[in-house]
C-alpha positions in Angstrom: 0.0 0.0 0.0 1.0 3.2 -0.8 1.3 5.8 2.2 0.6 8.5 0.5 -2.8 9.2 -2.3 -5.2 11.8 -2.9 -8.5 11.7 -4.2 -10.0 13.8 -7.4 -12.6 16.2 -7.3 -15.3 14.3 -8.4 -14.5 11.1 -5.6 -15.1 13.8 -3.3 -18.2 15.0 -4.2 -20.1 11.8 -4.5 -18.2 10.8 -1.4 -19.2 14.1 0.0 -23.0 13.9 -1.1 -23.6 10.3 -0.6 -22.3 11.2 3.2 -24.5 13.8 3.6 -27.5 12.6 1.9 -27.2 8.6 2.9 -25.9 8.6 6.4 -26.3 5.0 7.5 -24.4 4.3 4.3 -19.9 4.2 4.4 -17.7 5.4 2.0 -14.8 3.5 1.2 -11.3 4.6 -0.4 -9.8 1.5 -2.3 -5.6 1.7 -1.5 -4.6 1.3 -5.3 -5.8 2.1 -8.5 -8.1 -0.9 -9.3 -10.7 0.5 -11.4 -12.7 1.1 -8.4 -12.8 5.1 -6.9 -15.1 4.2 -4.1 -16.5 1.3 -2.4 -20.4 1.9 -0.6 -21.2 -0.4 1.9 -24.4 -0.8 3.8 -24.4 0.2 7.4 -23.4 -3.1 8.9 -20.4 -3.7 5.9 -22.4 -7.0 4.6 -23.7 -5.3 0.9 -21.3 -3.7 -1.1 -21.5 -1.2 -4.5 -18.4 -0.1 -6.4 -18.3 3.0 -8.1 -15.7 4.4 -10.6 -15.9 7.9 -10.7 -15.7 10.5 -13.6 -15.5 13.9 -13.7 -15.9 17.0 -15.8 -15.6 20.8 -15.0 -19.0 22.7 -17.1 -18.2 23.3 -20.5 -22.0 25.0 -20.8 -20.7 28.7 -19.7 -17.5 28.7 -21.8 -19.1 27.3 -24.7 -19.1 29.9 -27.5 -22.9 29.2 -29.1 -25.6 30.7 -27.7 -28.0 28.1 -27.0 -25.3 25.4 -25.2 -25.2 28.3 -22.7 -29.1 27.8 -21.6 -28.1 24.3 -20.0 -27.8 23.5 -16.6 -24.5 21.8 -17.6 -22.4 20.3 -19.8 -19.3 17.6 -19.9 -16.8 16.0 -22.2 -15.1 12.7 -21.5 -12.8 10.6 -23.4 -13.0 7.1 -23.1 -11.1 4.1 -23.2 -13.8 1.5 -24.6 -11.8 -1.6 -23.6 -11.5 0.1 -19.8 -15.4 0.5 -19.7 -15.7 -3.1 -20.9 -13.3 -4.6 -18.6 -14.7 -2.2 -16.0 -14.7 -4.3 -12.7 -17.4 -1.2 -11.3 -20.5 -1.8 -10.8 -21.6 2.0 -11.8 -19.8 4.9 -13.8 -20.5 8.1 -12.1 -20.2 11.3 -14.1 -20.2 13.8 -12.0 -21.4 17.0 -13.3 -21.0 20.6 -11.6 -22.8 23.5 -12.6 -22.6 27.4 -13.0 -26.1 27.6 -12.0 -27.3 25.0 -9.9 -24.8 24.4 -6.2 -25.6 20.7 -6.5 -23.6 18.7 -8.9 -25.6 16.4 -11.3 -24.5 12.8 -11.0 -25.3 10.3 -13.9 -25.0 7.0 -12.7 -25.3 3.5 -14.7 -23.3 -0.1 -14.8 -20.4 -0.1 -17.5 -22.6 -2.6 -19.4 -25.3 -0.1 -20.4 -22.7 2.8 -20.9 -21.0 0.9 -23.4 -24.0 -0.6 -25.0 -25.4 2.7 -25.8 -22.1 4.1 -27.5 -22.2 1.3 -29.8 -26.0 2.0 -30.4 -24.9 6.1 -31.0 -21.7 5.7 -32.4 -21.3 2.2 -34.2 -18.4 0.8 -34.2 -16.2 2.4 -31.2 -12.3 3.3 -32.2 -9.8 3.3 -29.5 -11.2 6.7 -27.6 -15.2 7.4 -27.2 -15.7 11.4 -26.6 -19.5 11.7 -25.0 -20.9 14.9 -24.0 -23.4 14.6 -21.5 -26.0 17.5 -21.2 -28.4 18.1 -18.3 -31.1 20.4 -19.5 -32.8 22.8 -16.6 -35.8 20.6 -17.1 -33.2 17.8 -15.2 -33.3 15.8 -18.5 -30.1 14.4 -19.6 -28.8 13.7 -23.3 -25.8 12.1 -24.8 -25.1 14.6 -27.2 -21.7 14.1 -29.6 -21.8 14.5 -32.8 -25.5 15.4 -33.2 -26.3 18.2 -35.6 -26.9 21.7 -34.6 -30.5 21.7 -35.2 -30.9 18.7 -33.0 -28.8 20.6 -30.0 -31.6 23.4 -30.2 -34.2 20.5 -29.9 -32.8 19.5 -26.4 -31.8 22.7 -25.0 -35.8 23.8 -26.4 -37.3 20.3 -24.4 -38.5 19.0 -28.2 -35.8 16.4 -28.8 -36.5 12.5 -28.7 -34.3 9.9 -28.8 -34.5 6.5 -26.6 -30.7 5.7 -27.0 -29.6 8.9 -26.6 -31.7 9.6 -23.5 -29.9 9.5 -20.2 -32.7 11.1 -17.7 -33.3 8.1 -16.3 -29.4 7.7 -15.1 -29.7 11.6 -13.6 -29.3 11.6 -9.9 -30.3 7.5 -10.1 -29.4 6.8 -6.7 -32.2 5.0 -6.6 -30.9 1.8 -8.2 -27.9 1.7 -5.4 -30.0 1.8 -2.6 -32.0 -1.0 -3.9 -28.7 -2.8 -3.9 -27.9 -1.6 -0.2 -31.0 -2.1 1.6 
């Protein structure tokens, strides 16, 4: 073990919120670099989640076209579809701050389904995946690379539709980890 590690921005927050918002649950720091950021356990240690953790500062303010700007938030990952794959998590967190909300958005769902849906959106995947991830201020959330302009103004306007695409479900989802803790 190591003596010496430090934890990223966006292992805090969850860490942070899950601590403040699940107190019966614990929040575990793994001692090397497994895959896992943080381990969740129940209140007696006998059910465990692993989480890897992603983050992203908000690309929505900087962004030079008008309508990006009317999100609650925007990120931009690059991934490694082999890692996600092999992931030994059993969620992806993307943590998500925003300029105009003080909460973070989290999107949370198992490797499987994350990569699953890039193959649906993007066919066959090359060695990096970029994925933008866009919450809207209606707390939807879209997958948005490589979509055309027109379809942008769709989701920041609340008109857009597209099942694959559609992450809202995954949006502050801690639903499907307590079901695995209690």
């Amino acid at each position: 073990m190591k003596p010496l590690f430090t934890i990223h921005a966006g292992e805090y927050l969850v860490g942070t919120y899950i601590e403040r918002t699940y107190q019966h649950w614990n929040v575990w720091v793994p001692s090397k670099d497994s895959g896992v950021d943080l381990l969740v356990t129940d209140a007696k240690n006998r059910k465990a989640v692993s989480l890897q953790v992603k983050f992203s500062k908000d690309f929505s303010a900087t962004h030079r076209s008008p309508h990006i700007q009317k999100l609650l938030a925007l990120g931009w990952w690059n991934h490694d579809p082999k890692k996600i794959e092999k992931s030994k998590a059993d969620f992806w967190v993307f943590v998500l701050p925003s300029f105009g909300k003080k909460e973070p958005s989290f999107i949370l769902l198992p490797p499987n389904e994350l990569i699953r849906r890039f193959k649906a959106i993007h066919g066959t995947l090359q060695k990096r995946v970029q994925s933008y991830l866009w919450v809207t201020k209606e707390e939807r959330c879209w997958e948005a690379r490589a979509l055309l302009k027109a379809d942008e103004q769709r989701i920041v306007d609340d008109r857009y539709s597209n099942k694959v695409r559609d992450f809202t479900k995954f949006l502050n989802a801690w639903k499907q980890i307590e079901t695995r803790l209690n």
